[in-house]
C-alpha positions in Angstrom: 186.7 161.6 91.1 188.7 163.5 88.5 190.8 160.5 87.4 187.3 158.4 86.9 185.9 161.1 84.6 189.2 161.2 82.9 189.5 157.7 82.4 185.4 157.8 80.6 186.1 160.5 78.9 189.1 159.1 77.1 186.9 155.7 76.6 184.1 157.7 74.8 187.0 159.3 72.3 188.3 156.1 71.8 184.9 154.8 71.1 184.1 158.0 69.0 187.4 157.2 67.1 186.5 153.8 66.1 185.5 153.4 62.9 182.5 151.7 63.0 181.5 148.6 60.7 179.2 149.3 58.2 176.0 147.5 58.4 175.5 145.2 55.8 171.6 144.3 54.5 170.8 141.1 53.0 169.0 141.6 49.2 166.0 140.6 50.9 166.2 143.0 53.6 167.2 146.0 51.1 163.9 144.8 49.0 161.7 144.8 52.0 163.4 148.3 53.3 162.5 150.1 49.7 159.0 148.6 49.5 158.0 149.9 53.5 159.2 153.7 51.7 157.7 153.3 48.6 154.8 151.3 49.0 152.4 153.8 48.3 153.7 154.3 44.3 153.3 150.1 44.3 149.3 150.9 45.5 149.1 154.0 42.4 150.4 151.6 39.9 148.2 149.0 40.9 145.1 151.5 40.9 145.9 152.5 37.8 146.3 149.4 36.0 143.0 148.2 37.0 141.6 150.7 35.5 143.4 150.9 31.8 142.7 147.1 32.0 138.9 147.6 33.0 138.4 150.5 29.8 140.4 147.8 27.4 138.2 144.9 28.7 135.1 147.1 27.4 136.3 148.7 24.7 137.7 145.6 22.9 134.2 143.9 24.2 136.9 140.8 25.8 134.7 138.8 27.6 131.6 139.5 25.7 129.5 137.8 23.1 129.8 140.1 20.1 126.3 139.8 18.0 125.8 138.2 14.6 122.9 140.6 13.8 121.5 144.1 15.1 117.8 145.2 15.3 116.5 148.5 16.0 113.3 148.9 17.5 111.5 152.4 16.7 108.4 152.6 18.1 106.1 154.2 21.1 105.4 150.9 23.5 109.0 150.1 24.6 109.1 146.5 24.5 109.7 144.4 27.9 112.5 142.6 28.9 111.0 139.2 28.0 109.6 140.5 24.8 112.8 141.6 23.5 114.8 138.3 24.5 112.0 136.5 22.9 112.6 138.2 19.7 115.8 138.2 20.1 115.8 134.4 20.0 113.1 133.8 17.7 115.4 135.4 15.0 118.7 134.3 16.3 117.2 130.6 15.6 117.1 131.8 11.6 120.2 132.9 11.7 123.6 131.8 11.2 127.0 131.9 13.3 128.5 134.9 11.4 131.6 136.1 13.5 132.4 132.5 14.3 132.2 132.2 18.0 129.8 129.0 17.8 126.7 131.2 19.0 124.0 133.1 16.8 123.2 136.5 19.0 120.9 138.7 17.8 120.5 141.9 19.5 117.9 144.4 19.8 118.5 148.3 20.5 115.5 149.9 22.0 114.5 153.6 20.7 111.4 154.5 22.5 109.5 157.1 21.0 106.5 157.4 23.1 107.4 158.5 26.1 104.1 159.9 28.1 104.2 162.2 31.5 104.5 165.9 31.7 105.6 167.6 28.8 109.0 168.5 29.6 110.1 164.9 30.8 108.0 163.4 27.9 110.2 165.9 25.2 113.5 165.3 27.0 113.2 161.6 26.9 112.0 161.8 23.1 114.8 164.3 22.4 117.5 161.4 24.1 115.9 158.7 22.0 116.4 160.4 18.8 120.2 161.3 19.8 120.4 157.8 20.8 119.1 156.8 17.4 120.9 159.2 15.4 124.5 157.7 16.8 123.3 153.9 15.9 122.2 155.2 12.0 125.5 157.1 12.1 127.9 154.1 13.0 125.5 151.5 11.1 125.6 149.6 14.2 121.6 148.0 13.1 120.7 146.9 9.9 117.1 145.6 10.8 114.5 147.8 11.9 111.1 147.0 13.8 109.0 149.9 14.1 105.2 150.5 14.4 105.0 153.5 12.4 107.4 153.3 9.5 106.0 156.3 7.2 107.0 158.3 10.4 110.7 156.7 10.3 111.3 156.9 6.6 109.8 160.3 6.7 112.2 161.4 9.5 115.2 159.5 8.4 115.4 158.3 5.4 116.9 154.9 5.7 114.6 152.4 4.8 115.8 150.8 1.5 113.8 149.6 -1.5 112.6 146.0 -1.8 116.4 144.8 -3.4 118.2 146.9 -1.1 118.6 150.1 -2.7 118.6 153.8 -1.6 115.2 155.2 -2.5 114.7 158.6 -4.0 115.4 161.1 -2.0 111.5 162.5 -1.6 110.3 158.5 -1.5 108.5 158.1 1.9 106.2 154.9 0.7 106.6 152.0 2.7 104.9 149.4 1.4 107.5 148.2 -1.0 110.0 148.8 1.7 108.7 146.8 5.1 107.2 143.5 5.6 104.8 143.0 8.5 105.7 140.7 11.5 102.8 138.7 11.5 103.7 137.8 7.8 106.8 136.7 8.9 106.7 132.7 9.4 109.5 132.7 12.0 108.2 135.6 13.9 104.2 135.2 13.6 104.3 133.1 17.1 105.9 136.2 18.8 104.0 137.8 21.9 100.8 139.8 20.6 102.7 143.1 20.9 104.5 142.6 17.9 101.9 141.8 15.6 101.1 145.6 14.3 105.2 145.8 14.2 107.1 145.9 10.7 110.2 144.7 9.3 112.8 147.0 7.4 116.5 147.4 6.4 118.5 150.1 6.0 120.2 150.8 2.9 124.1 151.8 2.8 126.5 153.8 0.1 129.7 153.5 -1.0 132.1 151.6 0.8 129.5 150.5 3.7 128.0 148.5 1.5 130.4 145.6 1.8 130.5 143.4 4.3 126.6 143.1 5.1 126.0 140.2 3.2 125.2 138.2 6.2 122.4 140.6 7.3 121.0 140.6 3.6 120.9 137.0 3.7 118.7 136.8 6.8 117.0 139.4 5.7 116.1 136.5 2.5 115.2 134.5 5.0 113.0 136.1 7.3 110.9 137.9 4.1 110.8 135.0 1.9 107.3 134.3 0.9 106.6 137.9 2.2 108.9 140.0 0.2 107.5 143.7 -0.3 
Protein backbone atom coordinates (compact mmCIF):
# COMPACT_ATOMS: atom_id res chain seq x y z
CA UNK A 1 0.00 0.00 0.00
CA UNK A 2 2.78 2.41 0.88
CA UNK A 3 4.80 1.72 -2.31
CA UNK A 4 1.42 2.40 -4.51
CA UNK A 5 0.89 5.86 -2.88
CA UNK A 6 4.55 6.39 -3.38
CA UNK A 7 4.66 5.48 -6.76
CA UNK A 8 1.29 8.28 -7.41
CA UNK A 9 2.58 10.64 -5.56
CA UNK A 10 5.82 10.85 -7.45
CA UNK A 11 3.59 10.66 -10.80
CA UNK A 12 1.58 13.76 -9.68
CA UNK A 13 5.16 15.77 -9.13
CA UNK A 14 6.34 14.69 -12.21
CA UNK A 15 3.15 15.82 -13.74
CA UNK A 16 3.10 19.01 -11.61
CA UNK A 17 6.80 19.55 -12.97
CA UNK A 18 5.96 19.42 -16.50
CA UNK A 19 5.83 22.44 -18.06
CA UNK A 20 2.75 22.55 -19.70
CA UNK A 21 2.13 23.72 -23.48
CA UNK A 22 0.67 26.87 -23.81
CA UNK A 23 -2.60 26.97 -25.49
CA UNK A 24 -2.53 28.56 -28.62
CA UNK A 25 -6.01 30.44 -30.01
CA UNK A 26 -6.62 30.88 -33.61
CA UNK A 27 -7.32 34.89 -34.59
CA UNK A 28 -10.66 33.90 -34.94
CA UNK A 29 -11.01 32.31 -31.70
CA UNK A 30 -9.18 35.36 -29.87
CA UNK A 31 -11.84 37.65 -31.82
CA UNK A 32 -14.82 35.60 -30.79
CA UNK A 33 -13.21 35.27 -27.04
CA UNK A 34 -13.01 39.39 -26.65
CA UNK A 35 -16.39 39.95 -28.17
CA UNK A 36 -18.32 37.22 -25.57
CA UNK A 37 -16.44 39.82 -22.63
CA UNK A 38 -17.04 42.86 -24.22
CA UNK A 39 -20.12 42.64 -26.00
CA UNK A 40 -22.06 44.80 -24.02
CA UNK A 41 -19.66 48.13 -24.94
CA UNK A 42 -20.42 46.73 -28.93
CA UNK A 43 -24.42 47.08 -27.79
CA UNK A 44 -23.59 50.97 -26.11
CA UNK A 45 -21.82 52.00 -29.21
CA UNK A 46 -24.44 50.80 -31.29
CA UNK A 47 -27.24 52.59 -29.10
CA UNK A 48 -25.51 55.52 -29.26
CA UNK A 49 -24.88 55.85 -32.86
CA UNK A 50 -28.41 55.40 -33.67
CA UNK A 51 -29.12 58.09 -31.93
CA UNK A 52 -26.40 60.90 -33.08
CA UNK A 53 -27.48 59.60 -36.58
CA UNK A 54 -31.34 59.90 -35.80
CA UNK A 55 -30.76 63.98 -34.34
CA UNK A 56 -28.33 64.53 -37.60
CA UNK A 57 -31.10 62.99 -39.96
CA UNK A 58 -33.50 65.79 -38.46
CA UNK A 59 -31.51 68.43 -37.92
CA UNK A 60 -29.91 68.49 -41.44
CA UNK A 61 -33.80 67.70 -42.67
CA UNK A 62 -31.83 64.42 -44.83
CA UNK A 63 -34.58 62.66 -46.14
CA UNK A 64 -37.06 65.48 -46.25
CA UNK A 65 -38.50 67.78 -48.84
CA UNK A 66 -37.23 71.24 -47.80
CA UNK A 67 -39.99 73.96 -48.91
CA UNK A 68 -39.67 76.56 -51.76
CA UNK A 69 -42.09 78.97 -49.88
CA UNK A 70 -43.44 79.41 -46.19
CA UNK A 71 -47.00 80.71 -45.17
CA UNK A 72 -48.19 81.58 -41.83
CA UNK A 73 -51.66 81.28 -41.05
CA UNK A 74 -52.89 83.76 -38.17
CA UNK A 75 -56.20 83.46 -37.48
CA UNK A 76 -59.11 82.03 -34.96
CA UNK A 77 -60.63 78.88 -37.18
CA UNK A 78 -57.54 76.62 -37.41
CA UNK A 79 -57.78 75.39 -40.76
CA UNK A 80 -58.24 71.41 -41.53
CA UNK A 81 -55.95 69.08 -42.74
CA UNK A 82 -57.47 69.11 -46.22
CA UNK A 83 -57.85 72.82 -46.25
CA UNK A 84 -54.25 73.50 -45.59
CA UNK A 85 -52.93 70.81 -48.27
CA UNK A 86 -55.28 72.36 -50.58
CA UNK A 87 -53.70 75.65 -50.18
CA UNK A 88 -50.71 74.44 -50.00
CA UNK A 89 -51.09 73.15 -53.52
CA UNK A 90 -53.06 75.75 -55.03
CA UNK A 91 -49.99 78.02 -54.48
CA UNK A 92 -47.29 75.56 -54.91
CA UNK A 93 -48.85 75.29 -58.63
CA UNK A 94 -47.67 79.34 -59.00
CA UNK A 95 -44.73 78.74 -57.85
CA UNK A 96 -41.35 77.88 -58.96
CA UNK A 97 -38.66 75.09 -57.97
CA UNK A 98 -36.52 77.45 -55.89
CA UNK A 99 -33.96 75.13 -53.89
CA UNK A 100 -33.74 72.88 -56.95
CA UNK A 101 -34.96 69.56 -55.87
CA UNK A 102 -37.42 69.19 -58.94
CA UNK A 103 -40.58 69.87 -56.53
CA UNK A 104 -42.36 73.24 -55.69
CA UNK A 105 -43.46 72.72 -51.70
CA UNK A 106 -45.20 75.19 -50.20
CA UNK A 107 -45.77 75.01 -46.64
CA UNK A 108 -48.16 76.39 -44.25
CA UNK A 109 -47.54 76.99 -40.41
CA UNK A 110 -50.69 77.05 -38.38
CA UNK A 111 -50.95 79.86 -35.48
CA UNK A 112 -54.35 79.41 -34.05
CA UNK A 113 -55.61 82.23 -32.23
CA UNK A 114 -59.00 81.30 -31.28
CA UNK A 115 -58.90 78.79 -29.12
CA UNK A 116 -62.45 78.38 -27.18
CA UNK A 117 -63.10 76.18 -23.74
CA UNK A 118 -62.63 77.26 -20.27
CA UNK A 119 -60.62 80.21 -19.70
CA UNK A 120 -57.49 78.80 -18.50
CA UNK A 121 -57.04 76.14 -21.34
CA UNK A 122 -58.42 78.80 -23.92
CA UNK A 123 -55.35 81.51 -22.47
CA UNK A 124 -52.77 78.74 -22.33
CA UNK A 125 -53.27 77.58 -25.74
CA UNK A 126 -53.42 81.36 -27.08
CA UNK A 127 -50.26 82.12 -24.87
CA UNK A 128 -48.37 78.80 -26.89
CA UNK A 129 -49.58 80.12 -30.18
CA UNK A 130 -48.12 83.44 -29.77
CA UNK A 131 -44.65 81.86 -28.47
CA UNK A 132 -44.99 79.60 -31.41
CA UNK A 133 -45.39 82.65 -33.56
CA UNK A 134 -42.96 84.80 -32.07
CA UNK A 135 -40.06 81.98 -32.84
CA UNK A 136 -41.23 81.77 -36.77
CA UNK A 137 -41.15 86.06 -36.96
CA UNK A 138 -37.82 85.66 -35.11
CA UNK A 139 -36.01 83.15 -37.45
CA UNK A 140 -37.99 84.48 -40.68
CA UNK A 141 -38.91 81.09 -41.24
CA UNK A 142 -42.52 82.60 -43.27
CA UNK A 143 -42.61 85.25 -45.49
CA UNK A 144 -46.42 84.99 -46.42
CA UNK A 145 -49.04 85.54 -44.07
CA UNK A 146 -52.89 84.51 -44.19
CA UNK A 147 -54.74 85.93 -41.48
CA UNK A 148 -58.47 86.90 -40.94
CA UNK A 149 -57.84 89.85 -38.94
CA UNK A 150 -54.77 91.68 -40.13
CA UNK A 151 -55.32 95.22 -38.20
CA UNK A 152 -54.99 92.79 -35.09
CA UNK A 153 -51.56 91.26 -36.51
CA UNK A 154 -49.99 94.50 -37.66
CA UNK A 155 -51.15 96.00 -34.53
CA UNK A 156 -49.56 93.26 -32.39
CA UNK A 157 -46.55 92.73 -34.56
CA UNK A 158 -45.63 94.89 -36.71
CA UNK A 159 -44.56 92.95 -39.70
CA UNK A 160 -46.69 93.55 -42.43
CA UNK A 161 -44.81 95.54 -45.17
CA UNK A 162 -45.96 98.35 -47.40
CA UNK A 163 -47.29 97.60 -50.92
CA UNK A 164 -43.37 97.58 -52.46
CA UNK A 165 -42.10 95.75 -49.60
CA UNK A 166 -41.00 98.25 -47.27
CA UNK A 167 -40.96 98.62 -43.37
CA UNK A 168 -43.97 100.82 -42.51
CA UNK A 169 -43.74 103.58 -40.00
CA UNK A 170 -43.44 102.55 -36.87
CA UNK A 171 -47.15 103.73 -35.53
CA UNK A 172 -48.66 102.51 -39.26
CA UNK A 173 -51.34 99.89 -38.45
CA UNK A 174 -53.42 100.41 -41.84
CA UNK A 175 -53.82 97.49 -43.83
CA UNK A 176 -55.35 98.13 -46.77
CA UNK A 177 -52.22 99.13 -48.68
CA UNK A 178 -50.54 96.25 -47.05
CA UNK A 179 -52.83 92.86 -47.72
CA UNK A 180 -54.70 91.68 -50.64
CA UNK A 181 -57.81 89.59 -50.10
CA UNK A 182 -57.94 85.79 -51.07
CA UNK A 183 -60.89 85.90 -53.05
CA UNK A 184 -59.14 88.59 -55.22
CA UNK A 185 -56.48 86.35 -55.78
CA UNK A 186 -57.09 84.50 -59.28
CA UNK A 187 -55.10 81.43 -58.23
CA UNK A 188 -56.64 81.13 -54.84
CA UNK A 189 -60.36 82.37 -55.53
CA UNK A 190 -61.37 78.49 -56.10
CA UNK A 191 -60.06 77.65 -52.62
CA UNK A 192 -62.61 76.03 -49.97
CA UNK A 193 -65.16 78.75 -48.68
CA UNK A 194 -63.16 79.15 -45.48
CA UNK A 195 -60.70 81.17 -46.97
CA UNK A 196 -62.60 83.64 -48.72
CA UNK A 197 -62.71 86.37 -45.66
CA UNK A 198 -58.80 85.42 -45.34
CA UNK A 199 -56.01 88.03 -46.48
CA UNK A 200 -52.77 87.98 -48.04
CA UNK A 201 -49.57 89.73 -46.60
CA UNK A 202 -45.65 89.71 -46.41
CA UNK A 203 -43.42 90.47 -44.06
CA UNK A 204 -40.94 93.09 -44.52
CA UNK A 205 -37.11 92.41 -43.52
CA UNK A 206 -33.94 94.87 -42.52
CA UNK A 207 -30.55 94.84 -43.13
CA UNK A 208 -28.87 91.93 -44.18
CA UNK A 209 -32.27 89.67 -44.22
CA UNK A 210 -33.20 91.34 -46.91
CA UNK A 211 -31.24 89.27 -49.43
CA UNK A 212 -31.98 86.20 -50.56
CA UNK A 213 -35.93 86.51 -50.63
CA UNK A 214 -36.26 87.38 -54.06
CA UNK A 215 -38.04 84.16 -54.86
CA UNK A 216 -40.78 84.86 -52.23
CA UNK A 217 -41.11 88.47 -53.65
CA UNK A 218 -41.57 87.21 -56.96
CA UNK A 219 -44.51 84.99 -56.10
CA UNK A 220 -45.64 87.39 -54.11
CA UNK A 221 -45.88 89.34 -58.02
CA UNK A 222 -47.52 86.67 -59.03
CA UNK A 223 -50.16 85.78 -56.72
CA UNK A 224 -51.23 89.91 -56.27
CA UNK A 225 -50.96 90.85 -59.84
CA UNK A 226 -54.01 92.47 -60.87
CA UNK A 227 -54.81 92.85 -57.07
CA UNK A 228 -51.90 94.71 -55.86
CA UNK A 229 -52.75 96.92 -52.62
Amino acid sequence: MASEYLKQKAQREVQEETPREPVVYSRKEKIANWLHYHWYWFAIGAVLLIVTGTMLWNILGIGKTRPDYVFAYVGKNPLTEEQAAAFEEAAAAVGADVNGDGKVKVTLNQYGTGRTGDAETALLYNQAADAKLLADITKGDSYFFLTDDPYHLQRSYGILANADGSEPDEYDFETDDKTVKLSDITALSELDPAFSDLYLGRRWYAGKETGGHESDAALWELLTKGANP
